[in-house]
C-alpha positions as a Markdown table, in Angstrom:
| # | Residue | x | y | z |
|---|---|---|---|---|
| 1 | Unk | -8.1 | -3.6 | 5.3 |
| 2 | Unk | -4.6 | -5.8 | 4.5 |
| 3 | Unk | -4.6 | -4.5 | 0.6 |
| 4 | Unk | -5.4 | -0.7 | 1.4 |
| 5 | Unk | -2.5 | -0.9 | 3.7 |
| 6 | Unk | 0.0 | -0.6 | 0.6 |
| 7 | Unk | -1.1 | 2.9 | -0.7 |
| 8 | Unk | -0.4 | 4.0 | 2.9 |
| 9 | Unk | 3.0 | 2.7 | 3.9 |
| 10 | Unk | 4.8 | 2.9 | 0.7 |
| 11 | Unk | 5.2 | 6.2 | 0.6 |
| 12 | Unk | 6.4 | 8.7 | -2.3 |
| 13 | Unk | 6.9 | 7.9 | -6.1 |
| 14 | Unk | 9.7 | 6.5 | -7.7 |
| 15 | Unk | 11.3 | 9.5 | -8.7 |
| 16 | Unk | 11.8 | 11.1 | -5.4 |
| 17 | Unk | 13.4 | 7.8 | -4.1 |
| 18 | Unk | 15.6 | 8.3 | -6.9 |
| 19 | Unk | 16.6 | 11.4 | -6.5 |
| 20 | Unk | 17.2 | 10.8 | -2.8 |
| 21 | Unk | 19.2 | 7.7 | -3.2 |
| 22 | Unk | 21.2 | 9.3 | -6.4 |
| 23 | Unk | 22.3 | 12.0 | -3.5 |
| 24 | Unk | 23.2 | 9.7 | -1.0 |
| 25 | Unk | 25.5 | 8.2 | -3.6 |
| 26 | Unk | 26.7 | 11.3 | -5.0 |
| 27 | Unk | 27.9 | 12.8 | -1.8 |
| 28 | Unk | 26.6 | 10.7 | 0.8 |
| 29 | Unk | 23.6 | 13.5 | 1.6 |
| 30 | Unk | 22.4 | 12.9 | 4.9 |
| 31 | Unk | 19.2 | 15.0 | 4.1 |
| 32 | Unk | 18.5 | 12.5 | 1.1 |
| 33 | Unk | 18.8 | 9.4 | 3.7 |
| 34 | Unk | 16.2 | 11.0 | 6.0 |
| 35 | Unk | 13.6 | 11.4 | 3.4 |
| 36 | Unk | 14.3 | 8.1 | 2.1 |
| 37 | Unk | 13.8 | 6.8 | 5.6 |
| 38 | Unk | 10.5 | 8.9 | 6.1 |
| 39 | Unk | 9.1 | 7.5 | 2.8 |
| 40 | Unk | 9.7 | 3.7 | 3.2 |
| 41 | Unk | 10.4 | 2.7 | 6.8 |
| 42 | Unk | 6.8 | 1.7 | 7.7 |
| 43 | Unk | 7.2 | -1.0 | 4.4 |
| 44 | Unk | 10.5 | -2.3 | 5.2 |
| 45 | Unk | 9.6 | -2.6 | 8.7 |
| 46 | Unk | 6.1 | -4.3 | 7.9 |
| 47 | Unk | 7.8 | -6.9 | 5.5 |
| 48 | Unk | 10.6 | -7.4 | 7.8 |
| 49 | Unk | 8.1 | -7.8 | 11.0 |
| 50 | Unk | 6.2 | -10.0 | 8.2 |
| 51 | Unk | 9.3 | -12.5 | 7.5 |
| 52 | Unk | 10.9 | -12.3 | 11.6 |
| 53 | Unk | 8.2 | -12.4 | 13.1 |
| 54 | Unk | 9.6 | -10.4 | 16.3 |
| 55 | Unk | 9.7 | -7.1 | 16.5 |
| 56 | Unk | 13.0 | -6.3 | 17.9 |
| 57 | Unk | 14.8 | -7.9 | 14.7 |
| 58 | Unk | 12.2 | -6.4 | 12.6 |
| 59 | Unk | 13.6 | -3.3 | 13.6 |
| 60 | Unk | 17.3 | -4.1 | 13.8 |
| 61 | Unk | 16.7 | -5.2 | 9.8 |
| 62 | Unk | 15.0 | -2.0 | 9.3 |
| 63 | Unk | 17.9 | 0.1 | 10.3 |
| 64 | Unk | 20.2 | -2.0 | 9.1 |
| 65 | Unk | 18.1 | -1.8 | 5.7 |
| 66 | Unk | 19.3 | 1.7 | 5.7 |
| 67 | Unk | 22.7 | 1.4 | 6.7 |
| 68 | Unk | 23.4 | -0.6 | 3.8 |
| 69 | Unk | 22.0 | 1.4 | 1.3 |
| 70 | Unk | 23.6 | 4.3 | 2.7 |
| 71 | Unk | 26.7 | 2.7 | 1.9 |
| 72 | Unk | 26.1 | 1.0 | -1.7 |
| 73 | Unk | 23.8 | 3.5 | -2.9 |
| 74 | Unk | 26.3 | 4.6 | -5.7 |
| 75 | Unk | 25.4 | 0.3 | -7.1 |
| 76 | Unk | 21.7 | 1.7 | -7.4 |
| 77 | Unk | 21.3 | 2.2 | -11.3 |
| 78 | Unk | 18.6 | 4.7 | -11.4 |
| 79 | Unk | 16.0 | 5.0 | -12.4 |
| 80 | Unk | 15.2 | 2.4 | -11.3 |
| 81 | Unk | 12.6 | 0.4 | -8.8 |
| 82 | Unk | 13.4 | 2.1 | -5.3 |
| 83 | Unk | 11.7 | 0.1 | -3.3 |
| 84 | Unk | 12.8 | -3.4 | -4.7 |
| 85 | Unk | 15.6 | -2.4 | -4.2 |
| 86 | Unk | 15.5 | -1.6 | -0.8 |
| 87 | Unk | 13.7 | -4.6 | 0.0 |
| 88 | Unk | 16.5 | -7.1 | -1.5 |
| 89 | Unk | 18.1 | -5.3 | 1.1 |
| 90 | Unk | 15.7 | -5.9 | 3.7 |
| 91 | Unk | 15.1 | -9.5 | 2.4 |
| 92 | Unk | 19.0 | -10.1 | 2.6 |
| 93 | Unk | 19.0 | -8.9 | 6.1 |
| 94 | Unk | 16.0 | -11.0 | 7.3 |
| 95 | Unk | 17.0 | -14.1 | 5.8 |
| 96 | Unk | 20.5 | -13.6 | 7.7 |
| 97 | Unk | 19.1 | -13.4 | 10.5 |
| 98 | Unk | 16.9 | -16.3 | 10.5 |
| 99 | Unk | 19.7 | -18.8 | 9.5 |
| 100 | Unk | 21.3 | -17.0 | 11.9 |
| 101 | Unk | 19.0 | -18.2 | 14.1 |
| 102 | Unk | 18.0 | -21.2 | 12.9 |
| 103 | Unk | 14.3 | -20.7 | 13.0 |
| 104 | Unk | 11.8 | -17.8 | 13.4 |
| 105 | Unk | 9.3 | -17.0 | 16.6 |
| 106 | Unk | 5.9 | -16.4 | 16.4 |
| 107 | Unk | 5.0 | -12.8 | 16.9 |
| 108 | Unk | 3.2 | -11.5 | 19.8 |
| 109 | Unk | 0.1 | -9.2 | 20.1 |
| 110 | Unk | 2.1 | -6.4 | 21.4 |
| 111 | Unk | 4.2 | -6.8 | 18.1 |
| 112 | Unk | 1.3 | -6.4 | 16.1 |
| 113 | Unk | 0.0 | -3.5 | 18.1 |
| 114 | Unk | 3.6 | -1.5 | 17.9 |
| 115 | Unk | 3.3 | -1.9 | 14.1 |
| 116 | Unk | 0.2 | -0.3 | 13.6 |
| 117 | Unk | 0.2 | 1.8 | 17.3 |
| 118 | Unk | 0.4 | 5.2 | 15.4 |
| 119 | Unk | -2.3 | 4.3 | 12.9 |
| 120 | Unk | -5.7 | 5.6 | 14.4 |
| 121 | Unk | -7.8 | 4.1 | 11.6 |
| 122 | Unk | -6.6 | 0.8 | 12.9 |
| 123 | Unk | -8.5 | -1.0 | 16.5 |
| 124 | Unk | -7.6 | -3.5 | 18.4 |
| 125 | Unk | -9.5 | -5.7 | 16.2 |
| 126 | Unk | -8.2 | -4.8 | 13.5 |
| 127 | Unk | -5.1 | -6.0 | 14.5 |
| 128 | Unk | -6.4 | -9.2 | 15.5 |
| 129 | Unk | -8.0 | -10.1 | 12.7 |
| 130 | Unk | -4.9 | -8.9 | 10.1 |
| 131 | Unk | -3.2 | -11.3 | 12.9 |
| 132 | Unk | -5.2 | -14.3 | 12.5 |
| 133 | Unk | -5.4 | -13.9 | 9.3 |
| 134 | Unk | -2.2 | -13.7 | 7.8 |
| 135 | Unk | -1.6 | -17.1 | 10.2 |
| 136 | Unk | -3.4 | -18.6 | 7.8 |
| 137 | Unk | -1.2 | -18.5 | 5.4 |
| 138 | Unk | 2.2 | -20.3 | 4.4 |
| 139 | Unk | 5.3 | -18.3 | 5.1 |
| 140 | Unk | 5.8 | -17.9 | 1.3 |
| 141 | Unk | 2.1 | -17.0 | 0.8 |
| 142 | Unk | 2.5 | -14.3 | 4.1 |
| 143 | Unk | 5.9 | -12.6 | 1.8 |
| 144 | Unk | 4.2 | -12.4 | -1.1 |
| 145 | Unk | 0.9 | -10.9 | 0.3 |
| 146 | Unk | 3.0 | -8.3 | 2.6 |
| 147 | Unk | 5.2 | -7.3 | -0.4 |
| 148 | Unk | 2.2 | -6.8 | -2.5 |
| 149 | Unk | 0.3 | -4.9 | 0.2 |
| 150 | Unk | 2.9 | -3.1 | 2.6 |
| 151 | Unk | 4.9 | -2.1 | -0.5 |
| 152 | Unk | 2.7 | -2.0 | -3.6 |
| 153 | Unk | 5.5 | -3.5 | -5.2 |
| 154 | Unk | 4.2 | -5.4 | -8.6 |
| 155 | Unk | 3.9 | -9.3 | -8.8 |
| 156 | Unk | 6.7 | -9.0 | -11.4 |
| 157 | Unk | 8.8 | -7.3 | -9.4 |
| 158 | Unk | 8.3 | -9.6 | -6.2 |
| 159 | Unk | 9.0 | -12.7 | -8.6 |
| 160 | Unk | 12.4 | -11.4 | -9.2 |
| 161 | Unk | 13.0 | -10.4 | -5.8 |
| 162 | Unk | 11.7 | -13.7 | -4.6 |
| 163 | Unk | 13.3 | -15.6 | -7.3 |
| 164 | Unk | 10.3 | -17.5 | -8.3 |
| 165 | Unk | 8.6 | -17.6 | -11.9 |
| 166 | Unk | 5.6 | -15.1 | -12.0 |
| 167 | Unk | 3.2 | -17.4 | -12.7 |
| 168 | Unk | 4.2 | -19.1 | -9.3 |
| 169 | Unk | 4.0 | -15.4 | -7.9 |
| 170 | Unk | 0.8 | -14.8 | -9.2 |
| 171 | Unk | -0.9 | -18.4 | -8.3 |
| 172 | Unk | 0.2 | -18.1 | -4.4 |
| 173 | Unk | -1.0 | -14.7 | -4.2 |
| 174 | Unk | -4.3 | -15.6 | -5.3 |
| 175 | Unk | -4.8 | -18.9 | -3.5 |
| 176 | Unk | -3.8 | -16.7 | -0.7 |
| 177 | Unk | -6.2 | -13.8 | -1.1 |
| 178 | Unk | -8.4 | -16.6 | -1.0 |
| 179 | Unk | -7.5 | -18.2 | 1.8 |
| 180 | Unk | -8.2 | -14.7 | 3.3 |
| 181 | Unk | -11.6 | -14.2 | 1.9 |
| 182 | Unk | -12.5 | -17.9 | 3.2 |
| 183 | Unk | -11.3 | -17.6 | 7.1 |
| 184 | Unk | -12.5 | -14.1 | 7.0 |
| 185 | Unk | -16.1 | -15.5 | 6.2 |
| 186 | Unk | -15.7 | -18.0 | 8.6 |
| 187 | Unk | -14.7 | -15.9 | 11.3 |
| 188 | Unk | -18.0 | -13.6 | 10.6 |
């Protein structure tokens, strides 16, 4: 269920988010934000709620996500890879927020349910199995799995966003997919 969860959230193709953030920078076209909201919210939400781990901030990042690339959308080269882009922003904004804080907080069933509330093809169980789950995992394994999966992004592109070499990239992603496949065997 975690890696079909990509094709859903991230929304439209390159080229629209493009376009959309190319008219946000030429004349600051409300219209274009909108769509580009509508296309990648549930991903920048999901990776935010993913690195917070409390829903509240997950959503202030989310908005705040926008906000800023609202106003620095004319430094967006296009084309160019939307949704990296919009999660540096993201990424930015959550890792602010944790040293603002000075640690995260473990996120509640009801945080989970909220995420996926409007998503019928998702129970209860669902949710707490993705839950225990992605507990599993380290926090840079949980990034790199939700990056991969909420936003489809490529492991290339999550290695420069992460700043990590892709073959480290590559070998947490699979020892955590693993990890996955093992505690969802043993919880069978």
């Amino acid at each position: 269920m975690l890696l079909t969860l990509g094709a859903t959230l991230s929304g439209g193709g390159a080229e629209y988010l493009d376009s959309c953030l190319a008219r946000i920078a030429a004349n600051g076209d409300t219209e274009a934000l909108s769509g580009l909201y509508e296309r990648t919210h549930a991903a920048i939400y999901g990776y935010a709620l993913s690195l917070l781990k409390n829903a509240q901030d997950a959503e202030d990042v989310m908005q705040d996500t926008f906000v800023r690339a609202y106003h620095s959308a004319q430094q967006y080269r296009e084309p160019g890879k939307p949704m990296a882009w919009l999660m540096t922003i993201a990424r930015n904004e959550a890792l602010g927020r944790i040293r603002a804080r000075g640690r995260t907080v473990t996120m509640s069933p009801e945080d989970w349910q909220e995420q996926f509330a409007d998503r019928p093809d998702v129970s209860q169980e669902d949710l707490l199995t993705l839950r225990a789950l992605l507990d599993t995992l380290s926090d840079e394994e949980r990034e790199i799995v939700t990056l991969h999966a909420l936003t489809g992004l490529k492991h290339r592109e999550i290695a420069a966003l992460l700043e990590l070499a892709l073959p480290t990239v590559l070998s947490k992603y699979n020892r955590a997919i693993k990890k996955l496949g093992k505690s969802l065997k043993e919880a069978e």
